[in-house]
LOMI-357225 format. One record per residue (C-alpha): x, y, z; residue in one letter. Coordinates in steps of 0.1 Angstrom, whole numbers, padded with zeros to 4 digits, always signed. Example, Ala and Ser with C-alpha at 12.3 -4.5 7.8 and 13.67 -1.06 7.14 Angstrom:
2
+0123-0045+0078A +0137-0011+0071S 
***
This chain:
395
+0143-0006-0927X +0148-0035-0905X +0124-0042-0875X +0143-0042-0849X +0131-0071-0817X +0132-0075-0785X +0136-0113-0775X +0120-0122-0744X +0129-0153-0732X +0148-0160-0758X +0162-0197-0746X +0130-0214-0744X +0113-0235-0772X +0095-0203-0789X +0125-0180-0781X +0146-0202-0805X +0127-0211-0830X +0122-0170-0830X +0159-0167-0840X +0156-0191-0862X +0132-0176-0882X +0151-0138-0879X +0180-0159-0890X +0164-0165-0919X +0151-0132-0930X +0181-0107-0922X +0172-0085-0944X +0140-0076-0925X +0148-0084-0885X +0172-0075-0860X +0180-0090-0830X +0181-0055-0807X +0177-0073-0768X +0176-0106-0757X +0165-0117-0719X +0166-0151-0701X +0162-0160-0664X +0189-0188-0660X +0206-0204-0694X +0235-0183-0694X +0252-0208-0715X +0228-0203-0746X +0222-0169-0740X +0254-0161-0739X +0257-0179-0775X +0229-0161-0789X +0244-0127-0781X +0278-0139-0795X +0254-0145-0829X +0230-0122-0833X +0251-0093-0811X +0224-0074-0801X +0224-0041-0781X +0213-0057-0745X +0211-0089-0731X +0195-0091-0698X +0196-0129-0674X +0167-0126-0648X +0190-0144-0623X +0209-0121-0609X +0237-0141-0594X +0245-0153-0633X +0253-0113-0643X +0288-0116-0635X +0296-0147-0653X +0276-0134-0685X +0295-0104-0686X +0327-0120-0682X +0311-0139-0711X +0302-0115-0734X +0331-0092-0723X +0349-0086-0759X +0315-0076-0778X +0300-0043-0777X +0269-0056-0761X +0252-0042-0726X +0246-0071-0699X +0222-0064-0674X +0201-0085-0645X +0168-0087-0627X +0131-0091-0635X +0131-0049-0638X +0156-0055-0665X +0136-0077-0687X +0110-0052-0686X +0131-0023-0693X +0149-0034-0721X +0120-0048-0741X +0109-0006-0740X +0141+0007-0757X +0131+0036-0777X +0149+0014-0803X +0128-0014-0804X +0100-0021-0829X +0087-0052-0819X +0084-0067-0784X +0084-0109-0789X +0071-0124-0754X +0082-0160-0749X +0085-0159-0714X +0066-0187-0698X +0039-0178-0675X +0032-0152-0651X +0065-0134-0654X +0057-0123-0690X +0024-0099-0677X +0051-0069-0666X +0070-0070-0693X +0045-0070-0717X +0024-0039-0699X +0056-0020-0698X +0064-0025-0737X +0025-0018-0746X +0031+0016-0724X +0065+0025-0744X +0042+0018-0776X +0061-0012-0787X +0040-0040-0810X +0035-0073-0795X +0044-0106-0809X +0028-0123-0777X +0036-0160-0772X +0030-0158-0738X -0009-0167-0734X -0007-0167-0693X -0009-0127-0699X -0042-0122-0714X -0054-0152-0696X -0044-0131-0662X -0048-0092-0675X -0069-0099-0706X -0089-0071-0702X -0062-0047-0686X -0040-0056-0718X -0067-0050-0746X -0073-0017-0733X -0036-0005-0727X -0032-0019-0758X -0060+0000-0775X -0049+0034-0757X -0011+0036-0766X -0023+0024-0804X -0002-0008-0803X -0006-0038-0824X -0012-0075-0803X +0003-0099-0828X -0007-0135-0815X +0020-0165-0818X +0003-0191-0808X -0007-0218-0840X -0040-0212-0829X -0046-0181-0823X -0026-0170-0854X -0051-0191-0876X -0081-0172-0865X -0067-0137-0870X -0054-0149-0906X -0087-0165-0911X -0102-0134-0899X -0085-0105-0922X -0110-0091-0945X -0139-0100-0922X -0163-0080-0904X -0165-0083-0868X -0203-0089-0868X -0203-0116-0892X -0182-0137-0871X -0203-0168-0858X -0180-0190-0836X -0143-0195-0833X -0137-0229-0835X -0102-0238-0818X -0084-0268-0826X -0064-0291-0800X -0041-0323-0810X -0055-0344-0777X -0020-0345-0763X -0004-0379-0756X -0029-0392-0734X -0060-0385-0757X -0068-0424-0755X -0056-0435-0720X -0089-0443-0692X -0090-0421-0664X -0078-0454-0647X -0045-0456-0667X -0041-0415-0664X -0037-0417-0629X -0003-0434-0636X +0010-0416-0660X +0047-0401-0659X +0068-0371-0662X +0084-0390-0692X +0053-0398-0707X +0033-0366-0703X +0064-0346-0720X +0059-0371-0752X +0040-0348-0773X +0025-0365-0806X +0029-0333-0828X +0047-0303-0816X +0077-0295-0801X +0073-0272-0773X +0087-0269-0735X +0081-0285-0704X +0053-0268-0692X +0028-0261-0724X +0035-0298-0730X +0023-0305-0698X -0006-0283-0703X -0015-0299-0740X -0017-0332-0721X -0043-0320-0691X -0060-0296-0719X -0053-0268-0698X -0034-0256-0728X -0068-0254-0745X -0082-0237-0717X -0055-0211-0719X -0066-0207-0753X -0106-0199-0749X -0096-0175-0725X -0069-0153-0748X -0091-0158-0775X -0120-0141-0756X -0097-0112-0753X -0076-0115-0786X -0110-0116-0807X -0137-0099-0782X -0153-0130-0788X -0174-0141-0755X -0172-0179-0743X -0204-0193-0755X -0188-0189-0788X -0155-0201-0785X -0151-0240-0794X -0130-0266-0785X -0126-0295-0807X -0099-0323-0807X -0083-0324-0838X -0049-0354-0837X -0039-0344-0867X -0029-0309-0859X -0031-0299-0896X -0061-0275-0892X -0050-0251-0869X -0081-0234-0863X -0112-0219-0878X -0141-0193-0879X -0174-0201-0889X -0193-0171-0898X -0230-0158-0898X -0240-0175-0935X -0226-0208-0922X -0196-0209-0940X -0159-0217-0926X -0123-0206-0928X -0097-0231-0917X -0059-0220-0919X -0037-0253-0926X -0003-0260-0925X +0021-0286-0909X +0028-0288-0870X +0058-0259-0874X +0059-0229-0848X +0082-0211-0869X +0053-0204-0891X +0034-0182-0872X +0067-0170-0859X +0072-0154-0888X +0035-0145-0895X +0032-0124-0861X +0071-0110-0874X +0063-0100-0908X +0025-0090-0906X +0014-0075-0925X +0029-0091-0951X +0041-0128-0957X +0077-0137-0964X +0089-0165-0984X +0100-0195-0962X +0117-0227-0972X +0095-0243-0942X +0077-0285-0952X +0045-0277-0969X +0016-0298-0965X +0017-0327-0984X -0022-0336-0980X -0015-0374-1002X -0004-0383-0969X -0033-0376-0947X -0063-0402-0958X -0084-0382-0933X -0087-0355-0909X -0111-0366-0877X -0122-0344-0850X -0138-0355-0815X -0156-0332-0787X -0133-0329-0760X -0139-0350-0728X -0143-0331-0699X -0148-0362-0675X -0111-0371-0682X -0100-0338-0687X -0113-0314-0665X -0089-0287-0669X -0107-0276-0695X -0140-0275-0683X -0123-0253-0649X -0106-0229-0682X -0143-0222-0690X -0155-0216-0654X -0130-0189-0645X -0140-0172-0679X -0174-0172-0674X -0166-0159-0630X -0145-0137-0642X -0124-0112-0619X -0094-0124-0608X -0110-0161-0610X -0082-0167-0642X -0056-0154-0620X -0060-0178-0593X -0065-0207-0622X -0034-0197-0638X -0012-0193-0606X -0024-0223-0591X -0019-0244-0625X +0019-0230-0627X +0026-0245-0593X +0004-0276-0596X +0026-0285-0630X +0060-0273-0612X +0050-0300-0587X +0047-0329-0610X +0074-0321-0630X +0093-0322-0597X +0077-0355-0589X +0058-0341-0561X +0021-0347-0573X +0007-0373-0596X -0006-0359-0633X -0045-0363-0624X -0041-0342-0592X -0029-0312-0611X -0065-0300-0616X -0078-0311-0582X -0051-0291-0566X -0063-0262-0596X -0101-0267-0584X -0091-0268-0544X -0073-0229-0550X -0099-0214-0572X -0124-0225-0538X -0099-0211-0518X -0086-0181-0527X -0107-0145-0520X -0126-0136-0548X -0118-0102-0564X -0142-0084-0588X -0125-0062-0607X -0091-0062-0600X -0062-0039-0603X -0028-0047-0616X -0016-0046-0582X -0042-0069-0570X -0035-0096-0597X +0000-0095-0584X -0010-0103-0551X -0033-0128-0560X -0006-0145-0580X +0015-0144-0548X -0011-0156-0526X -0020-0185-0548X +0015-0198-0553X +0019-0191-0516X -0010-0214-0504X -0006-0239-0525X +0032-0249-0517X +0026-0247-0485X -0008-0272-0484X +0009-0298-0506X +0041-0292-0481X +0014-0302-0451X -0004-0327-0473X +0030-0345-0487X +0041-0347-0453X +0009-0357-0436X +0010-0386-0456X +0050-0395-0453X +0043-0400-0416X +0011-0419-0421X +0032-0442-0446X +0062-0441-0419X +0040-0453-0391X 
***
């Protein structure tokens, strides 16, 4: 029988590249919902192609025109953020795929873990907020967490057949992003333009952004403490440009498992899709005549310090990731927007994880509010900062 998948956010960079790869195997996937907050345009064209049951836009005042849209299929059109969550727990759905970027994905996911649906989870910002909440709804309703991420799909590949306790340190590979060279001099002047040039993958504005302070990699060490029940001291970051390993395990007698492949999310796509079985797949394979070496470099926290912060709220714990994760959302919203320069991202990071009340062992609840609160302070102190500094340049 087919699998039938729920799409959620299916007009981002992993959303498509998710079709793509259901396109591809027809026989074996169905397109049952799809959700997106405000491309009705390709949403709408998605739904035309893959005519699944639902399609849901998270902005409401796009409903009407979608429906209009979609008015001569047999396809349900809904709206709202409670929308998105409902639809990826249709009692038809087999597989729960969450793209969504950041925050918004935590809901959504807890609701489909509660209706027992697998996850194919893309969407890292959830176990870096809930991780411990997840793992153990996830354990309780019996449902699989399938990781997407290149990453994280390499160590649970790498890890099939192995015993938990033999497991040494995951070892978790990073390209370096576009700036991997630049001085902390010249990073202070970076652009937009140039922070969204990433050197291997294609991906959208805001993990790009993320690859190129590391915070991306700090994402990672935190869902792979989760993910793998690995603790921090032995989880690894290493800078890898190549982007051909994608990650490894080295294991209690010294030996390692790297998983390999080219720079091509479609690949653990598919993996997280089809698990747990492989599929055939007409994607590049790795040609390794044309890499005369593969180098690797510790990461520099100095320059980078988003990484170093990553660890931090790991190791504080509580909702300490929440705050980190909240306050890097807004802090990257703001430079995209041309608000903030690219090295004060993490300062303004650093200034909301001082800031922000400190919460042992938080609720659900309480990790919305602190997600709230976060966002909430720190608009409104760039705000006063940006404008503090407008007059002082005025006068």
């Amino acid at each position: 029988m087919k699998k039938k998948i729920a799409l959620l956010g299916s007009t981002g960079s992993i959303g498509t590249q998710t079709l793509d790869v259901i396109a591809m195997h027809p026989d074996y996937f169905e397109v049952e919902a799809l959700t997106a907050h405000n491309n009705v345009e390709l949403l709408t064209q998605q739904a035309i192609r893959f005519q699944p049951n639902a399609v849901v836009i998270g902005n409401k005042e796009l409903h009407s025109r979608l429906k209009e849209a979609l008015n001569s299929h047999p396809i349900k059109v809904y709206a709202g953020y409670d929308a998105i969550a409902q639809v990826a727990s249709l009692p038809s759905v087999d597989m729960a795929v969450m793209a969504m970027v950041g925050f918004s994905g935590l809901i959504p996911t807890v609701k489909a873990i509660e209706a027992g649906k697998d996850i194919a989870l893309a969407n890292k910002e959830t176990l870096v907020v809930a991780g411990e909440l997840i793992t153990k709804l996830a354990m309780k309703h019996q449902v699989a967490l399938l990781p997407v991420d290149s990453e994280h799909s390499a160590i649970f590949q790498c890890l099939q057949g192995e015993k938990y306790h033999s497991v040494e340190k995951i070892i978790l590979t990073a390209s370096g992003g576009p700036f991997l060279n630049k001085t902390a001099k010249e990073l202070a002047n970076v652009t937009k333009e140039e922070a969204l040039q990433h050197p291997s993958w294609n991906m959208g504005a805001k993990i790009t952004i993320d690859s190129a302070t590391l915070m991306n990699k700090g994402l990672e060490v935190i869902e792979a403490r989760w993910l793998f029940d690995v603790p921090a001291e032995r989880i690894e970051a290493l800078v890898h440009p190549q982007s051909v390993i994608h990650s490894m395990v080295q294991f209690t007698d010294s030996s390692v498992k790297a998983q390999l492949g080219v720079p091509d999310m479609r690949l653990p796509i598919l993996y997280a899709l089809s698990y747990p079985y492989r599929l055939h797949s007409d994607f590049p394979r790795l040609d390794f005549s044309k890499y005369a070496s593969l180098t690797f470099e510790k990461p520099d926290t100095q320059r980078f310090p988003a990484l170093g912060l990553a660890y931090r709220a790991l190791k504080e714990g509580g909702n300490r990731p929440c705050v980190m994760n909240a306050a890097n959302e807004t802090a990257v919203e703001a430079f995209l927007n041309g608000y903030i320069g690219f090295t004060d991202i993490t300062r303004w990071i650093e200034l909301a994880m001082q800031k922000i009340a400190y919460i042992a062992s938080p609720a659900l609840e309480q990790l919305q509010e602190t997600h709230t609160e976060t966002v909430s302070f720190l608009r409104s102190t760039m705000l006063n900062y940006n404008l503090f500094y407008s007059r002082e340049a005025a006068n």
